[in-house]
C-alpha positions as CSV (number, residue, x, y, z in Angstrom):
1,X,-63.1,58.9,30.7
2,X,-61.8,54.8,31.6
3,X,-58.4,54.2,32.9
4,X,-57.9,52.8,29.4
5,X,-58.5,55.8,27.2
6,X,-56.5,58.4,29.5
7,X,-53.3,56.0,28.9
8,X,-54.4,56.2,25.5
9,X,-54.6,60.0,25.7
10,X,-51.3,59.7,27.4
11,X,-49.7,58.2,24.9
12,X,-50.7,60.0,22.1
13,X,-49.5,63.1,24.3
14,X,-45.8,61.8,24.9
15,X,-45.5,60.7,21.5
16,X,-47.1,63.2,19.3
17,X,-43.7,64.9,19.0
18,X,-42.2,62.1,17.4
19,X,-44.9,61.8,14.9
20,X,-48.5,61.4,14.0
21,X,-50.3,59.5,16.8
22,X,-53.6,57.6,16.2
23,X,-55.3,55.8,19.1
24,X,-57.4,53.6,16.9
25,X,-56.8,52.0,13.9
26,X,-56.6,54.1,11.0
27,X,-58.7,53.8,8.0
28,X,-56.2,56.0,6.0
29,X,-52.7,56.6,8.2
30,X,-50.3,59.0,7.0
31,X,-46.7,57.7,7.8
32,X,-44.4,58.0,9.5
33,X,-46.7,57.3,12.3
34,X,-47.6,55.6,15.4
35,X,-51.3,53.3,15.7
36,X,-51.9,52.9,19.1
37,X,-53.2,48.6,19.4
38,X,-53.8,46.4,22.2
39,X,-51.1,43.4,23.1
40,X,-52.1,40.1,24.4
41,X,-53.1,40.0,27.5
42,X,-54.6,43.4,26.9
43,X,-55.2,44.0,30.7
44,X,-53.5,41.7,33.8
45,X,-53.5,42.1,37.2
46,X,-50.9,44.2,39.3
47,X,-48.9,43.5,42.4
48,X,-50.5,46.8,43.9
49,X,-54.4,46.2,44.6
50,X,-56.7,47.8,42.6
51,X,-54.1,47.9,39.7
52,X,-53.8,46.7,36.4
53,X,-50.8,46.3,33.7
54,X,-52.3,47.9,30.4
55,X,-50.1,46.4,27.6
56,X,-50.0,48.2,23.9
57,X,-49.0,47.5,21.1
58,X,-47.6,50.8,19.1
59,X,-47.4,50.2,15.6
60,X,-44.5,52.4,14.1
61,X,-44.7,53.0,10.2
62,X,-42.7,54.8,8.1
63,X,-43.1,56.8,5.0
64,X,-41.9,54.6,1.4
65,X,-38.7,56.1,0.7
66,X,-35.2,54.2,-0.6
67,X,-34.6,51.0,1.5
68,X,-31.3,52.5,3.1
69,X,-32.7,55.8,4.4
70,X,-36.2,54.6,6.0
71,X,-34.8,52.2,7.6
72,X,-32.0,54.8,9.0
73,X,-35.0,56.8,9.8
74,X,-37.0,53.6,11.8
75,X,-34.1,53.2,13.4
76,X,-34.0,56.6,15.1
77,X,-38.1,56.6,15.7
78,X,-37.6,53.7,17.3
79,X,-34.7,55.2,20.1
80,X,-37.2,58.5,20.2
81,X,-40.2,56.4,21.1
82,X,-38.3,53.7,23.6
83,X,-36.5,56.9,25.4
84,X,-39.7,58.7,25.7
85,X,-41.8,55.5,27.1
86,X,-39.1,54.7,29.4
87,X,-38.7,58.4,30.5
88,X,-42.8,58.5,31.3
89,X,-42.3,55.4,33.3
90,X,-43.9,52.9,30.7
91,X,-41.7,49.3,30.5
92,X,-40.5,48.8,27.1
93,X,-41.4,44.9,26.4
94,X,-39.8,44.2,23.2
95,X,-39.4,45.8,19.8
96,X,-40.4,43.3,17.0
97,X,-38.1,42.9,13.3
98,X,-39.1,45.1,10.6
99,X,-42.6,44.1,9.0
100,X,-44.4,45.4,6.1
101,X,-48.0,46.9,6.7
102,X,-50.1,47.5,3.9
103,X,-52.2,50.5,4.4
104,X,-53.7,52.8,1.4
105,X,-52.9,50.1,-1.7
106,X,-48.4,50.6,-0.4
107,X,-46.4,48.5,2.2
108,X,-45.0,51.0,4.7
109,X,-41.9,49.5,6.9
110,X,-43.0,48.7,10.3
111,X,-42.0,47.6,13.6
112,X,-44.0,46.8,16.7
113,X,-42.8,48.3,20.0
114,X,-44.8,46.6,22.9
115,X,-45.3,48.5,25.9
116,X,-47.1,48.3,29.3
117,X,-47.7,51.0,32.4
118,X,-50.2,50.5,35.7
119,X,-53.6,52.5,36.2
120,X,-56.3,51.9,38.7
121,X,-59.7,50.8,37.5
């Protein structure tokens, strides 16, 4: 395997005990879950030689539920999957305002957390 699909591998290690973790996009995703996308720029160059700054985008969904406990629920995904990327060493870009995806005919809640990490290609 590429640089790129052991962080993906990675990733879906660290944060398949959060919830379900797809490193592609979905044709039928099962929230709450995490689909693994890339962020622009996917792939820039690192201070170290050699090295490059892989940048996701994780796509956090939640299942439809009443408004005041999913978005409890988002809420404390989103502190599980920052403290886990943070603990693994990823940097935690940004976290974007709740969105909703439609997947499977139903709007799920979603937020974007954008991430990045180093490997050596």
């Amino acid at each position: 395997m590429g640089a790129i699909s052991d962080k993906k591998t990675e990733l879906v290690s660290l944060l398949g005990g959060i919830c379900t973790v797809y490193p592609y996009i979905a044709a039928r995703p099962t929230p709450p879950c995490i689909t693994i996308n890339t962020s622009s720029p996917y792939i820039t160059d690192d201070i170290t030689f050699g090295s490059y700054a892989l940048n996701f985008s994780l796509e956090l969904s939640m299942q439809t539920s009443a408004n005041d406990k999913v978005t409890a629920e988002l809420d404390e995904k989103i502190e599980d999957v920052v403290i886990t990327l943070v603990n693994a060493g990823y940097s935690v870009l940004g976290v974007s305002q709740p969105y909703a995806l439609e997947a499977n005919g139903t709007q799920y809640l979603t937020v974007s957390i954008t991430c990045s990490t180093v490997a050596k290609f």
